[in-house]
C-alpha positions as CSV (number, residue, x, y, z in Angstrom):
1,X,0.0,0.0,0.0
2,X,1.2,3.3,-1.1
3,X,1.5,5.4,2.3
4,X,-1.1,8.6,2.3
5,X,0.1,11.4,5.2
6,X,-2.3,11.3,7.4
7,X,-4.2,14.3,8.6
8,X,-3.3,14.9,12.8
9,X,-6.8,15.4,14.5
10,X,-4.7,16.5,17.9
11,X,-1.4,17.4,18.9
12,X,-1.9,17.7,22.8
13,X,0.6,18.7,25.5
14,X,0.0,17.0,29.0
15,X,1.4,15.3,32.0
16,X,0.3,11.9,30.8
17,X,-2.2,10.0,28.9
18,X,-3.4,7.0,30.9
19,X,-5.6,4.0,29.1
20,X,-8.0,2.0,31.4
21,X,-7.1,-2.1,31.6
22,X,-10.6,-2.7,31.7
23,X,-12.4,-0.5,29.3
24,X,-9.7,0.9,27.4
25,X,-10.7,4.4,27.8
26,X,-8.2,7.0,27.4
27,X,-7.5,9.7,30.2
28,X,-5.6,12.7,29.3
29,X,-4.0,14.1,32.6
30,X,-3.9,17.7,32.9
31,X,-3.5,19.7,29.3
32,X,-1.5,22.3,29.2
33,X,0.0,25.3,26.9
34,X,2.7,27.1,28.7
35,X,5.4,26.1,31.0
36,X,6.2,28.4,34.0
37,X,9.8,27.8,35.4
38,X,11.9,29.8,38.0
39,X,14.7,30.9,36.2
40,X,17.3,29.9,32.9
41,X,18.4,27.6,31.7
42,X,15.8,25.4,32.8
43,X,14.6,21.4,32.2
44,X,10.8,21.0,32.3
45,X,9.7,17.9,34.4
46,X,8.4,14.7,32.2
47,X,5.4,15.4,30.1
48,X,3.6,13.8,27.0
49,X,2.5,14.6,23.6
50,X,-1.0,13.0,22.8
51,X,-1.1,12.9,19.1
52,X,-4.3,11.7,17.0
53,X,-4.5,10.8,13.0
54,X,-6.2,9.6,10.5
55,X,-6.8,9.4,7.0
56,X,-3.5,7.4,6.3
57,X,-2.3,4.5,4.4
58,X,0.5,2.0,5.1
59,X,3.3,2.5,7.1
60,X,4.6,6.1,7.5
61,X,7.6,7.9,9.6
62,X,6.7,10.3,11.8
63,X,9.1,12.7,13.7
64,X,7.2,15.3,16.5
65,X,9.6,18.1,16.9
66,X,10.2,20.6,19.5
67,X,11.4,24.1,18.7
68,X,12.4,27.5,20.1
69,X,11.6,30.4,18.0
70,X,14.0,33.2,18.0
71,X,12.1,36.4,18.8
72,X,14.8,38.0,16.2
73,X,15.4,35.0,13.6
74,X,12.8,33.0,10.9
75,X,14.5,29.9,12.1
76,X,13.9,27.6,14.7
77,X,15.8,25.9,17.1
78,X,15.4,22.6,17.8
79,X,15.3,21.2,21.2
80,X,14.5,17.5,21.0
81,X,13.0,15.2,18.1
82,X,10.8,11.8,18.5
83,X,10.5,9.6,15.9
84,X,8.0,6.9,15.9
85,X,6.1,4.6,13.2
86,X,2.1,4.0,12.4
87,X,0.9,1.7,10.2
88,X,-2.7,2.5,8.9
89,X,-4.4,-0.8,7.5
90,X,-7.5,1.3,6.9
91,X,-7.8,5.1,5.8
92,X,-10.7,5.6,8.1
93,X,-9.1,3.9,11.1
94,X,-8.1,6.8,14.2
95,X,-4.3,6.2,15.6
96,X,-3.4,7.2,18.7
97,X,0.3,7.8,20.0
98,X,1.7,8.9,23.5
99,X,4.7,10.9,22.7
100,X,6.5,10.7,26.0
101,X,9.4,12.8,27.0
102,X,10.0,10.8,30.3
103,X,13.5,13.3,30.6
104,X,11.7,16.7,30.0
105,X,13.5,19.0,27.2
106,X,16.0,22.3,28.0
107,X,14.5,25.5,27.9
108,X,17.4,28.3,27.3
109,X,14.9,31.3,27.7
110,X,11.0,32.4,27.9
111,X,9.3,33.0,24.4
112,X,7.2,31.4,21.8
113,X,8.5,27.3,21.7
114,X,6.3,24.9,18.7
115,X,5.5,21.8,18.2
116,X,5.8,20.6,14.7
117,X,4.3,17.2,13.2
118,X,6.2,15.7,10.3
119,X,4.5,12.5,8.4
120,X,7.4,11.2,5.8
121,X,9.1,14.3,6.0
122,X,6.2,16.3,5.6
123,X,5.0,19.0,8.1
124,X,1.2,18.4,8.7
125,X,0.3,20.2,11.7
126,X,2.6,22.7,13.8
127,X,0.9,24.6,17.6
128,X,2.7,26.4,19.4
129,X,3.5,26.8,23.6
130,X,4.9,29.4,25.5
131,X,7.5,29.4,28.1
132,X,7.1,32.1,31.3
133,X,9.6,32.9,33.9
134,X,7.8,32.9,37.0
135,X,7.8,30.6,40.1
């Protein structure tokens, strides 16, 4: 099968994503869109990346990135990469990946950060977070 990007349904930032043994309901624990640390340089505690697709076919690369944006540049930084793998059997099918970063990721000042979705090299959905100095 000739792999299709998929289209990314949600690109969340959380503490964790928890599934239920019994019922297999998925929790998201505690969304968020800023971090707030003391001072720099600082490490963020462990959080996840819940991501969503669909709308795929076969087996395609993905890489979720994590960038700084320069208040005084066009490009980005990048902090950390992830690369995983999803196989769609069926277009219509909805995958689901936790994108843990069990180490948190270095933060070298406040400003506008993004996450950025690639599917076979391919950007297909980019948000952005924003990182405060405060206590």
């Amino acid at each position: 099968m000739t792999p299709i990007a998929p289209k990314c349904l949600a690109l969340i930032l959380c503490d964790a994503v928890r599934r239920d043994r019994r019922t297999g309901d998925l929790t998201i624990v505690r969304a968020f869109d800023a971090f707030d640390v003391p001072s720099f340089p600082a490490r963020t505690g462990p959080f996840c990346v819940w991501i969503q697709l669909t709308d795929g076919a076969g087996r395609t690369r993905m890489r979720l990135l994590v960038e700084y944006i320069p208040p005084d540049r066009l490009e980005a930084e990048l902090i950390t990469m992830i690369e995983f793998t999803v196989e769609f059997a069926d277009p219509t099918t909805m995958l689901g990946h936790a994108a843990n970063v069990p180490g948190g990721i270095e933060l070298g000042d406040v400003g506008r950060y993004r996450l950025r979705l690639e599917a076979d090299g391919v950007t297909i959905l980019q948000r952005y977070f924003i990182v405060r100095q405060g206590s």
